[in-house]
N, C-alpha and C positions, 0 to 999 in steps of 0.2 A: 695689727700694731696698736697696743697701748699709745693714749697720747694724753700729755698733760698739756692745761690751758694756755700755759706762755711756754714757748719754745724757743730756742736760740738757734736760727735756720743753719746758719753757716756750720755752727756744730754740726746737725745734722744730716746739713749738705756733705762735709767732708767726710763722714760715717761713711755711705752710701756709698761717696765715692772712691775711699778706699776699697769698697768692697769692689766696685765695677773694675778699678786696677788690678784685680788680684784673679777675677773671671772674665773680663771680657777681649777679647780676641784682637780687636788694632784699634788705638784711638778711643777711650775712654774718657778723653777730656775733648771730642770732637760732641758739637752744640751746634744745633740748627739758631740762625739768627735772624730775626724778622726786622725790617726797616718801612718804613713806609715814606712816598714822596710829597712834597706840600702839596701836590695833587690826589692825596689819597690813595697813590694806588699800593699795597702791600707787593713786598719783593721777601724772597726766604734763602737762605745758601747754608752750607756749614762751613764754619773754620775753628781754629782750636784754641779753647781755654787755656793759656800759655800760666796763669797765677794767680791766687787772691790774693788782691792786698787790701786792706780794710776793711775787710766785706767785700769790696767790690771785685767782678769777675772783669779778668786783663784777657785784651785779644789784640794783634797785630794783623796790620792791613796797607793797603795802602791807602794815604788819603786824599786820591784821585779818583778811586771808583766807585761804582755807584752804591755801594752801602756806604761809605763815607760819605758820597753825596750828600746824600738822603740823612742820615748820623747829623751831619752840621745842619739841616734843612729844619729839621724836627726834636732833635736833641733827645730822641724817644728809642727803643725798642726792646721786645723781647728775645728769651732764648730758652732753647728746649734741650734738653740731656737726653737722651733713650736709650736704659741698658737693655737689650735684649737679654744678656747673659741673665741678670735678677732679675727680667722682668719691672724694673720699675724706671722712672720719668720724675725729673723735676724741671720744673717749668719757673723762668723767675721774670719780671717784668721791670723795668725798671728807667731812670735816665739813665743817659748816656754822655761823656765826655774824654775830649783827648788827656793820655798819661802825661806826665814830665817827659821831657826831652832826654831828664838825664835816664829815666828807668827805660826808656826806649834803646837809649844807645846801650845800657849794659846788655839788655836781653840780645839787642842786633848782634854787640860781639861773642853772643855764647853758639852763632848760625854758623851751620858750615859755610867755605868757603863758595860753595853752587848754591846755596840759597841767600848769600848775602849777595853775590852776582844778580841772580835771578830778581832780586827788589829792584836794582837797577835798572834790570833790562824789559820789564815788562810796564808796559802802560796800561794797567790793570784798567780792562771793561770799554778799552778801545779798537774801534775798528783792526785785523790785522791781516794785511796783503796775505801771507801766507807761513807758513811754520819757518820756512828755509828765512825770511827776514827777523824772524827774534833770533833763532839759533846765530846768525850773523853778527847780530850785536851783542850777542853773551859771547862771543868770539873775542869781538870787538875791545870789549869792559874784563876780561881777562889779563888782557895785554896793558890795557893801561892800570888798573890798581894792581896787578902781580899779588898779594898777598894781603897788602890793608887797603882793606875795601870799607872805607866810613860809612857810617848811616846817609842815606838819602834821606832830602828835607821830607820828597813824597811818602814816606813812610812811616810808621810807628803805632804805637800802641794808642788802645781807648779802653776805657773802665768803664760798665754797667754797675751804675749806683742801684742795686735796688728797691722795690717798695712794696714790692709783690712777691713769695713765694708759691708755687703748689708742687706738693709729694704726692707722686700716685704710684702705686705697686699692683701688680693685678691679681687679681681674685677669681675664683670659681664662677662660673658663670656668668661673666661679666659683668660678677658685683665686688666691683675693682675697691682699692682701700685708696680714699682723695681727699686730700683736706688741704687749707688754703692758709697760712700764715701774714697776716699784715701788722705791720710796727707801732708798739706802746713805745710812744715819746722817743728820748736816746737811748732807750735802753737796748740790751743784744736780746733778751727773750723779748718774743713776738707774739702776738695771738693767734691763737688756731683756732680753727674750726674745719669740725667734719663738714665736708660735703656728700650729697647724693651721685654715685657716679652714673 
């Protein structure tokens, strides 16, 4: 890949990832997410790039568990992209902060009706006696919202500001194409640089 010195990530992000929607097999907007605890210790999960807005990448969760934990603890993490289909990864680093309330509630009401249950009925990353006690309480949360099921305060969205880019695509012999984009001022093109992979 040609590259010029200043690049506009997010352009090129959404290049990429048009392409990954068009060949890759389930979940193209699933991104592994790294958090770490004021204790240092790194934790890694996937969950799904729900939207950019401003540049920033949108993910919902709850913010009871321990990547939320750790999210308010640190205010920090990364995330990683892998198209197997192309062959290529972007990797972005960046802060981290909760959405508005209002963009959480619209996205909540675009859920089906079992996963807008299911926010409710999981206490996401806690202890749980056994399967037959959630299944109980999604029983339970059926019956009482019948159809308008609101957003849960434990829930919603966070934005990854970021301040880091890198695009890797792979190459013959492990001589992968990787270069690293970081931000000139306000501006949307960024600077690149090749990296050795």
């Amino acid at each position: 890949m040609e590259l010029n010195e200043k690049i506009d990530p997010i352009q090129l992000f959404e290049k990429w990832f048009e392409e990954a929607q068009e060949k890759e097999v389930s979940d193209p907007n699933a991104m592994q997410i790294a958090t770490v605890s004021k204790n240092g210790f790194p934790s890694v999960r996937t969950v799904l790039m729900k939207d950019i807005i401003d540049g920033n990448f949108i993910f919902y969760t709850n913010y009871e568990s321990r990547k939320a934990r750790e999210i308010f603890e640190t205010k920090k993490a990364a995330v990683c992209f892998y198209w197997k289909s192309i062959n290529r990864q972007v990797r972005v680093v960046g802060e981290i902060k909760k959405i508005s309330g209002k963009i959480s509630d619209q996205y909540f009401n675009t859920r089906s009706f079992g996963s807008k249950i299911g926010a409710w009925a999981s206490m996401q990353s806690q202890p749980l006696k056994n399967r037959e006690t959630l299944l109980n309480k999604v029983e339970e949360l059926k019956k009482k919202f019948d159809k308008n099921v609101p957003r849960p305060k434990h829930w919603g969205g966070f934005q990854i500001i970021p301040n880091e880019f890198e695009f890797w695509q792979d190459g013959d012999f492990r001589l992968h194409d990787r270069f690293i984009l970081k931000p000139l001022d306000q501006s949307k093109l960024w600077k690149c640089q090749r990296h050795y992979p």
